[in-house]
N, C-alpha and C positions, 0 to 999 in steps of 0.2 A: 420663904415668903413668896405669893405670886407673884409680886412684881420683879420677883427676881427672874423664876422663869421665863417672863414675857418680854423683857425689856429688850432686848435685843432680836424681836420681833419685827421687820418692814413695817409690816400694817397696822400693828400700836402704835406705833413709833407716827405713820403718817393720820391716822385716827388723834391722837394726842398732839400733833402740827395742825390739822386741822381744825381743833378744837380750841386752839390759841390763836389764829390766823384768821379765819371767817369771822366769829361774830364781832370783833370790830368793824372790817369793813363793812359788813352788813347794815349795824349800828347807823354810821357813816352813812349810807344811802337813807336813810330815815324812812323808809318803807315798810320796814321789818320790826315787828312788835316783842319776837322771842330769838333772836340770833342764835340763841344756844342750840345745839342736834339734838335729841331728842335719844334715848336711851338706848335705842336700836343698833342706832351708829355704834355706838361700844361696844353690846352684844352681841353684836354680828361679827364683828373682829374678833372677839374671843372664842366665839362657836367653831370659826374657820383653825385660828391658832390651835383650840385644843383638836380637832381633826373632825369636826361636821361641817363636811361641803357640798353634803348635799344640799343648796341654797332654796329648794323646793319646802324642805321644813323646818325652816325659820321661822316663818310664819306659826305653824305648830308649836314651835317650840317657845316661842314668847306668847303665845296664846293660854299654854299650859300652865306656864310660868305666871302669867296674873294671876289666869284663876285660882291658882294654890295662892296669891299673893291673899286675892279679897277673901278664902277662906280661912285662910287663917287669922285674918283681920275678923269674918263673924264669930270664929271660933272664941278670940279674949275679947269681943264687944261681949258678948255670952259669959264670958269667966267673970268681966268688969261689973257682970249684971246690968248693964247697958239694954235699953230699949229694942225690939228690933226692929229696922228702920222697912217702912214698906213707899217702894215708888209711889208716885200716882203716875196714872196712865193716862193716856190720851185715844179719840176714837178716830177711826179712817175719817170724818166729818171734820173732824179738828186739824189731821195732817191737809187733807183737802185744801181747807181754807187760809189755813198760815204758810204752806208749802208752797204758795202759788211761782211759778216761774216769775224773772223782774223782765218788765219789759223795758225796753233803751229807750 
């Protein structure tokens, strides 16, 4: 089992204290709408554990990793026979105008 390989990891181990420790405090300040980390936090840990440190391509590597996520996701929307879903777009006129800086 993985978790058996890892458990006795530092950085799981304070990744997994962190993840039980912050979002209540957080909670607690009432400022904070998602206290939870966000997936990165884990994956990063386990990039490092299993021996990618080079931290340059992290970024890469979870980049890659969605996009095999969302294609695989149109690949059984396609199998379900499901619709295929198209944005709509918006023009430079339209970023212009909603986009404005807020002034104080």
């Amino acid at each position: 089992c993985i978790r058996d390989s890892i458990k006795d990891d530092p950085l799981v181990s304070l990744c997994k204290q962190c993840y039980t420790v912050v979002p209540p405090i957080l909670m607690d300040l009432g400022k904070v709408k998602n206290p939870w980390p966000n997936v990165d936090a884990h994956s990063g840990v386990l990039l490092y554990h299993y021996g990618i440190k080079e931290f340059e391509y992290y970024t890469v590597v979870f980049a890659v990793s969605r996009a095999l996520g969302c294609a695989s996701n149109l690949v059984w929307a396609r199998a379900f026979g499901l619709p295929i879903e198209r944005p709509g777009s918006i023009t430079i006129d339209w970023i212009r105008e909603n986009c404005k800086p807020q002034q104080n």
